[in-house]
C-alpha positions as CSV (number, residue, x, y, z in Angstrom):
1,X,118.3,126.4,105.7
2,X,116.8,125.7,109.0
3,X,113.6,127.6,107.9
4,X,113.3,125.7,104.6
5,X,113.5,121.9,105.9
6,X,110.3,122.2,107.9
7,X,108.5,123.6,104.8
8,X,109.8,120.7,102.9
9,X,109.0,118.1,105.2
10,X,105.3,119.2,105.4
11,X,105.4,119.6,101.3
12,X,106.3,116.1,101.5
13,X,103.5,114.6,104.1
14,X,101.0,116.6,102.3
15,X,102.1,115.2,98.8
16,X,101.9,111.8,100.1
17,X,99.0,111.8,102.4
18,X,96.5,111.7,99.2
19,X,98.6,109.1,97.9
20,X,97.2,105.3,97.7
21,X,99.1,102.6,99.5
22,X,99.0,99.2,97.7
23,X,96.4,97.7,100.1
24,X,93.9,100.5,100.0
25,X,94.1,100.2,95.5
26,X,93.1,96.6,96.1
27,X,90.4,97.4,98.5
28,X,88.8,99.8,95.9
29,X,89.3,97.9,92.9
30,X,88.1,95.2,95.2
31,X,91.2,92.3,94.1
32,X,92.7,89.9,96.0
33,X,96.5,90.2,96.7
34,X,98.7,87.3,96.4
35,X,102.2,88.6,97.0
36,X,105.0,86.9,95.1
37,X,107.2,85.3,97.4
38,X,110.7,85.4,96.6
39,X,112.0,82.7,99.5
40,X,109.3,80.0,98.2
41,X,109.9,80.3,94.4
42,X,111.1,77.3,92.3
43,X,113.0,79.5,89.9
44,X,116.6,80.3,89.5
45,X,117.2,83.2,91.9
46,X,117.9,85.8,89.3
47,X,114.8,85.3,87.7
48,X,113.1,84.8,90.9
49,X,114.8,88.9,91.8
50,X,113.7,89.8,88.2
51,X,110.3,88.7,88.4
52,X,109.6,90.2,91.6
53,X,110.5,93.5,90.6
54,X,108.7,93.0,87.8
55,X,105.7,92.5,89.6
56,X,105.9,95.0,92.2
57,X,106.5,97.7,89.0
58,X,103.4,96.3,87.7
59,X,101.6,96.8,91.1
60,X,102.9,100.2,91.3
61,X,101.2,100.9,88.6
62,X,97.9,99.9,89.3
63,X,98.2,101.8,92.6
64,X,98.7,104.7,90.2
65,X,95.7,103.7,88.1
66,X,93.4,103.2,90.7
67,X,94.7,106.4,92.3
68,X,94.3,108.5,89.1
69,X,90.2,107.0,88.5
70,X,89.2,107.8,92.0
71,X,91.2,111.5,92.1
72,X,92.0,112.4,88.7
73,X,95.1,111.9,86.6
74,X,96.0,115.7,87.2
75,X,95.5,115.7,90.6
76,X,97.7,112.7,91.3
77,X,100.5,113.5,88.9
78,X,99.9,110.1,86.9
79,X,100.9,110.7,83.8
80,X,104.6,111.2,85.6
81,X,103.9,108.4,87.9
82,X,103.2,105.7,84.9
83,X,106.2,107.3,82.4
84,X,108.8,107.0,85.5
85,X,107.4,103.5,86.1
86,X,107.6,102.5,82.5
87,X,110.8,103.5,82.5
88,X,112.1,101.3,85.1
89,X,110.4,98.5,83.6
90,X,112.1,99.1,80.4
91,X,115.4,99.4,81.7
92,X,114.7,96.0,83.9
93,X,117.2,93.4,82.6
94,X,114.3,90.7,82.6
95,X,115.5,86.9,81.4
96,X,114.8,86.4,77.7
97,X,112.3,84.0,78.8
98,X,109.6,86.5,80.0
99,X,110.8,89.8,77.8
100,X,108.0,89.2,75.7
101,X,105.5,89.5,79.0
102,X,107.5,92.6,80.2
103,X,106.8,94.2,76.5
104,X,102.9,93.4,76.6
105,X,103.6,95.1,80.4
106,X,104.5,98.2,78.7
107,X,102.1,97.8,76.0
108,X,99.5,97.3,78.5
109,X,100.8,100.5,80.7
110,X,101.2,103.3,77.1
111,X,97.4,101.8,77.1
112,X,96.5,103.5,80.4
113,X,98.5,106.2,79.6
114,X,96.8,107.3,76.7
115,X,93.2,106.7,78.3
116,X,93.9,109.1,81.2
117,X,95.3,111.6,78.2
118,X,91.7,111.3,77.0
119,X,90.4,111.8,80.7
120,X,89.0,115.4,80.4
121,X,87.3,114.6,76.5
122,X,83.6,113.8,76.3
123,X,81.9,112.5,73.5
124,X,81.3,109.6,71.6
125,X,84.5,109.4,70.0
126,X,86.1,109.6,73.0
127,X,84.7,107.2,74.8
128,X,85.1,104.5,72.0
129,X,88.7,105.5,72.0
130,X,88.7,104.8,75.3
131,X,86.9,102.1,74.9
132,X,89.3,100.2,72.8
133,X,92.5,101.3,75.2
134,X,91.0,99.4,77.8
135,X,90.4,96.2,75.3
136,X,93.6,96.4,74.1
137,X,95.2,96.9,77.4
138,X,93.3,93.7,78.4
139,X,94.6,91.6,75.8
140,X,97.8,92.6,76.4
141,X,97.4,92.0,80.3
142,X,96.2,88.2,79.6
143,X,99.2,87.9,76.8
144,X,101.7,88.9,79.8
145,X,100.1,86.2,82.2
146,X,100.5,83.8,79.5
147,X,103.7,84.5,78.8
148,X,104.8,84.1,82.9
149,X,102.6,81.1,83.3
150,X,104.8,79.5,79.9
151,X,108.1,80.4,81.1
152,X,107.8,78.9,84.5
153,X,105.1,76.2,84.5
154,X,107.5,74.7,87.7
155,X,106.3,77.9,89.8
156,X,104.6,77.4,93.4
157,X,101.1,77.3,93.2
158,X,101.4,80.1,95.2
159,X,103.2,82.5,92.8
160,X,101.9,81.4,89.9
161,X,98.5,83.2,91.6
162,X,100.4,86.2,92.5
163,X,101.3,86.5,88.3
164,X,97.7,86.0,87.9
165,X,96.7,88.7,90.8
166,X,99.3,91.0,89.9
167,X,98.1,91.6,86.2
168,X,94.3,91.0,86.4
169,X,94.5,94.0,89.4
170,X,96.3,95.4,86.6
171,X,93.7,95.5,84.5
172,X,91.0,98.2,83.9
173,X,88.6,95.4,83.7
């Protein structure tokens, strides 16, 4: 056992040392970061939680995004990355106020998916099928915002920039 933990411990720094932090994805993308602040929100504190987490997912996934465009969707394991993200989304118990945004999330998300699935094709076709993920990614991206921005209109100033941030860094465009 002793000769098996360091192995593992240097598989793990090696796995993560390609991997993007947060900061670094909006560096590259460039976008600025507004960070949801829990402690100043005017919501009720469960949705305040839900939200957040919410948010972060979505973050989490642009990390993956960004990290996936700049070293390859095989190389970084996306395609795992986004489904286990998507799935914790999913399972989020969101208030029935925003599960519409967390749906267009998702929609937004099988979007991505299915253009790194397409990563390796060349072609026309390909590319207008890529094309059109990213469009329809997009409008499902600016639906989501609306739907936040709707169901809280009594928001900080502040956090209603982070939905905004969150999602548009979300977005391939």
């Amino acid at each position: 056992m002793k000769k098996v933990l360091p192995g593992l411990v240097l598989i793990l720094i090696c796995g993560r040392a390609h991997a993007l932090e947060a900061e670094q994805a909006y560096r590259m993308i460039p976008h600025n970061r507004t960070v949801f602040l829990l402690y100043q929100s005017n919501l009720p504190a469960i949705d305040a939680r839900q939200v957040a987490r919410l948010l972060t997912l979505a973050e989490k996934a642009m990390v993956a995004r960004v990290d996936a465009r700049v070293n390859g969707a095989a190389k970084t394991g996306y395609l795992s990355r986004i489904d286990d993200i998507m799935r914790q989304i999913d399972k989020l118990k969101v208030p029935e106020r925003i599960a519409k945004a967390r749906k267009h999330i998702l929609s937004a998300l099988q979007q991505h998916r299915k253009y790194f699935e397409l990563e390796n094709m060349s072609g026309s076709s390909a590319e207008a099928k890529r094309s059109q993920l990213i469009q329809s990614s997009h409008r499902h991206l600016i639906a989501a915002y609306q739907q936040l921005m709707e169901a809280y209109p009594d928001e900080t100033k502040h956090n209603r920039q982070a939905f905004f941030d969150y999602l548009s860094a979300l977005d391939f465009i």
